[in-house]
C-alpha positions as CSV (number, residue, x, y, z in Angstrom):
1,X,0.0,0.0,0.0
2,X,2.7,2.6,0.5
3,X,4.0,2.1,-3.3
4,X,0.4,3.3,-4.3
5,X,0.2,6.0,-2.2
6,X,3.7,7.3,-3.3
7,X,2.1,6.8,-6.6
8,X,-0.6,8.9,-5.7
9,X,1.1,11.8,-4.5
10,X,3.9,11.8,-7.3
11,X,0.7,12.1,-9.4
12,X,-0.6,15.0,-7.7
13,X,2.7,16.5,-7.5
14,X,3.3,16.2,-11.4
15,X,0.0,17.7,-11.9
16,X,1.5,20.9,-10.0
17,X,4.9,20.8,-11.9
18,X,3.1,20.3,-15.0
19,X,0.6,22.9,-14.7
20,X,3.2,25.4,-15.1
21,X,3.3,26.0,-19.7
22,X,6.3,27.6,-21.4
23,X,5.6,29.2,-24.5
24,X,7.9,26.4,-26.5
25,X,5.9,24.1,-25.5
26,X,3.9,22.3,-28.8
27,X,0.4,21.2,-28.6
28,X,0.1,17.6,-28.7
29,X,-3.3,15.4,-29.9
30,X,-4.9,14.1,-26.6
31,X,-5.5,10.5,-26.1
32,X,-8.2,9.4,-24.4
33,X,-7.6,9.3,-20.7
34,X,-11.6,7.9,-20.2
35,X,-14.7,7.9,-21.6
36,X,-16.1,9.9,-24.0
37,X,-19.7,12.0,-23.5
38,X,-21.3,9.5,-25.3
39,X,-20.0,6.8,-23.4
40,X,-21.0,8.7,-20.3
41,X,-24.5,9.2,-21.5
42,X,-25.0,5.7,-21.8
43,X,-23.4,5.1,-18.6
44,X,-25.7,7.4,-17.0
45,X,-28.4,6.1,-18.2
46,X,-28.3,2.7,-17.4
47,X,-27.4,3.7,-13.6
48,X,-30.9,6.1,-13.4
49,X,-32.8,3.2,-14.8
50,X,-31.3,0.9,-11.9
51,X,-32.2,3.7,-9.4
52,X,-35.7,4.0,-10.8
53,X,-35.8,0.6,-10.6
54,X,-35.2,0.9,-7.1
55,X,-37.9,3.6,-6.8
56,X,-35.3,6.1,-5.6
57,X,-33.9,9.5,-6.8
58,X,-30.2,9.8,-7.4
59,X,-27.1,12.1,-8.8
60,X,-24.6,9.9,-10.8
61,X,-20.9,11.1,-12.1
62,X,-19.2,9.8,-14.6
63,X,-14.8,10.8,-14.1
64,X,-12.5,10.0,-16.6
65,X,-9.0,8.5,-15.8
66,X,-7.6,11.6,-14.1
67,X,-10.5,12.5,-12.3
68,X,-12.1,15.2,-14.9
69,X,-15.8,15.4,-14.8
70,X,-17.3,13.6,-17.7
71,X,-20.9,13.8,-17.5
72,X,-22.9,14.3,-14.1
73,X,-26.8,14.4,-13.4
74,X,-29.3,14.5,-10.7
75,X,-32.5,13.4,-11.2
76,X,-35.5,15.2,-10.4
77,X,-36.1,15.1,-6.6
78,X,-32.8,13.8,-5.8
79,X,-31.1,16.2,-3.0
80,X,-28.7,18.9,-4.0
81,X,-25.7,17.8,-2.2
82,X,-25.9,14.2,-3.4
83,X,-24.3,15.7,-6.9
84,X,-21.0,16.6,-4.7
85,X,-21.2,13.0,-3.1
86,X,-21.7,11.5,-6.3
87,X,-18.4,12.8,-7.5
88,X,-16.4,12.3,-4.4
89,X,-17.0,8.6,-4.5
90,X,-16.4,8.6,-8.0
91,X,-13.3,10.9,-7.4
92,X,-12.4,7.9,-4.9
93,X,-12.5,4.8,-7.3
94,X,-10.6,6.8,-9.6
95,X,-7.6,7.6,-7.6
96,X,-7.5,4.5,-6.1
97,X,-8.6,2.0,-9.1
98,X,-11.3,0.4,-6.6
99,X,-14.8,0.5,-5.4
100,X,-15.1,3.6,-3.2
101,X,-16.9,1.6,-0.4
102,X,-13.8,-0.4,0.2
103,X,-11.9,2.3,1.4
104,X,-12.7,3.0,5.1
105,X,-10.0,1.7,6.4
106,X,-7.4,3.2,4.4
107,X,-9.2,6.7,5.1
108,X,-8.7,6.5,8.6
109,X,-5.1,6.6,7.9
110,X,-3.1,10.1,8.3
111,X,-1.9,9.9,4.8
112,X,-5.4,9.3,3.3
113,X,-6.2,12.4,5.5
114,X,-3.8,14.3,4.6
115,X,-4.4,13.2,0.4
116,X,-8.3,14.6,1.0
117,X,-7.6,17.7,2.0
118,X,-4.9,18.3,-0.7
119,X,-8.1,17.4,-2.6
120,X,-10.1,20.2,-0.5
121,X,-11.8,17.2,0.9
122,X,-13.5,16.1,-2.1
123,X,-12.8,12.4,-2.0
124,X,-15.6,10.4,-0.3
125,X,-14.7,6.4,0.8
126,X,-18.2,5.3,1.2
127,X,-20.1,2.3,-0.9
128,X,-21.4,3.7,-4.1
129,X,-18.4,4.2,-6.5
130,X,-16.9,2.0,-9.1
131,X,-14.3,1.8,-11.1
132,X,-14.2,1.4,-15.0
133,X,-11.6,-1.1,-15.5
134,X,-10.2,-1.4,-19.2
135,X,-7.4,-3.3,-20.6
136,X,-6.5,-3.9,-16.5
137,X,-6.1,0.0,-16.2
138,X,-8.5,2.4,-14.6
139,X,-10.3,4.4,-17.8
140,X,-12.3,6.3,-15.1
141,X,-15.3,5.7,-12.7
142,X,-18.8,6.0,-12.3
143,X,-20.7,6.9,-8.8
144,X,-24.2,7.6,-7.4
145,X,-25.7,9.3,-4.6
146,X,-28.7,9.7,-2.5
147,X,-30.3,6.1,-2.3
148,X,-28.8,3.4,0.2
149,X,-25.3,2.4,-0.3
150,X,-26.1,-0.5,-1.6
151,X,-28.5,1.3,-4.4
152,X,-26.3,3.7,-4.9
153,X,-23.2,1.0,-6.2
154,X,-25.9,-1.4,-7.7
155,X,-26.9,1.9,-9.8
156,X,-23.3,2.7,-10.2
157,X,-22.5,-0.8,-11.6
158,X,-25.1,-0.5,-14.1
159,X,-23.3,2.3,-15.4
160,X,-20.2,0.6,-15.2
161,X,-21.7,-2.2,-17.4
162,X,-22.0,-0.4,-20.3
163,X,-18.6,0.2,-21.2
């Protein structure tokens, strides 16, 4: 587990150092890092349908690889601040390439604690957050919010089964 998190705070580190653009630098053609907006759609989709299913009102993110907002929706009657939890679990199964809800007790840790409020406490380790896994690398993540943890990854994982 320490290998990872090194890993994880390299990354956020780069991100800082590479932030920083020179005026030599050349564009480059971006690769995809995660899914696309149509992927996400889909993805979305499928998850409200499982939440519906459910007879419950949810917010879903999709993330791509580095964490980016894809696409995120809350359906009607779902509460506001399940749209923020949405994307912290979602922010959580990206950074860590697992579910979200199998993080508590890596969150107690003081380096976890210390990694979330780098992230302005924006990652949320709690059941509802999945990975996408593709060719055995994390492509992004999809998450919902505002039903019972168990709905929430059930309608997470329909999302997940699209791509």
């Amino acid at each position: 587990m320490p290998t990872r998190t090194m890993l994880v705070l390299a990354i956020l580190a780069a991100g800082v150092i590479c932030s920083v653009s020179t005026a030599a630098q050349t564009p480059t053609a971006i690769t995809s890092i995660g899914p696309t907006l149509d992927e996400a759609r889909k993805a979305l989709t499928a998850a409200e349908a499982t939440a519906a299913k459910f007879g419950v009102a949810v917010s879903c993110a999709v993330l791509d690889a580095r964490g980016d907002i894809v696409a995120l929706h809350r359906m009607d009657k779902a509460r506001f601040i399940t749209v923020d939890i949405a994307r912290g679990k979602a922010l959580a199964a990206v950074i860590f390439g697992q579910p979200s809800g199998s993080l508590d007790q890596i969150a107690k840790a003081a380096w976890f604690q210390n990694l979330n409020t780098a992230a302005q406490g924006r990652v949320y380790p709690v059941q509802g957050g999945l990975p996408i896994i593709r060719n055995n690398e994390t492509y992004g993540a999809v998450a919902c919010s505002g039903a019972s943890g168990k709905q929430d990854e059930d309608s997470a994982r329909a999302g997940v089964s699209t791509f």
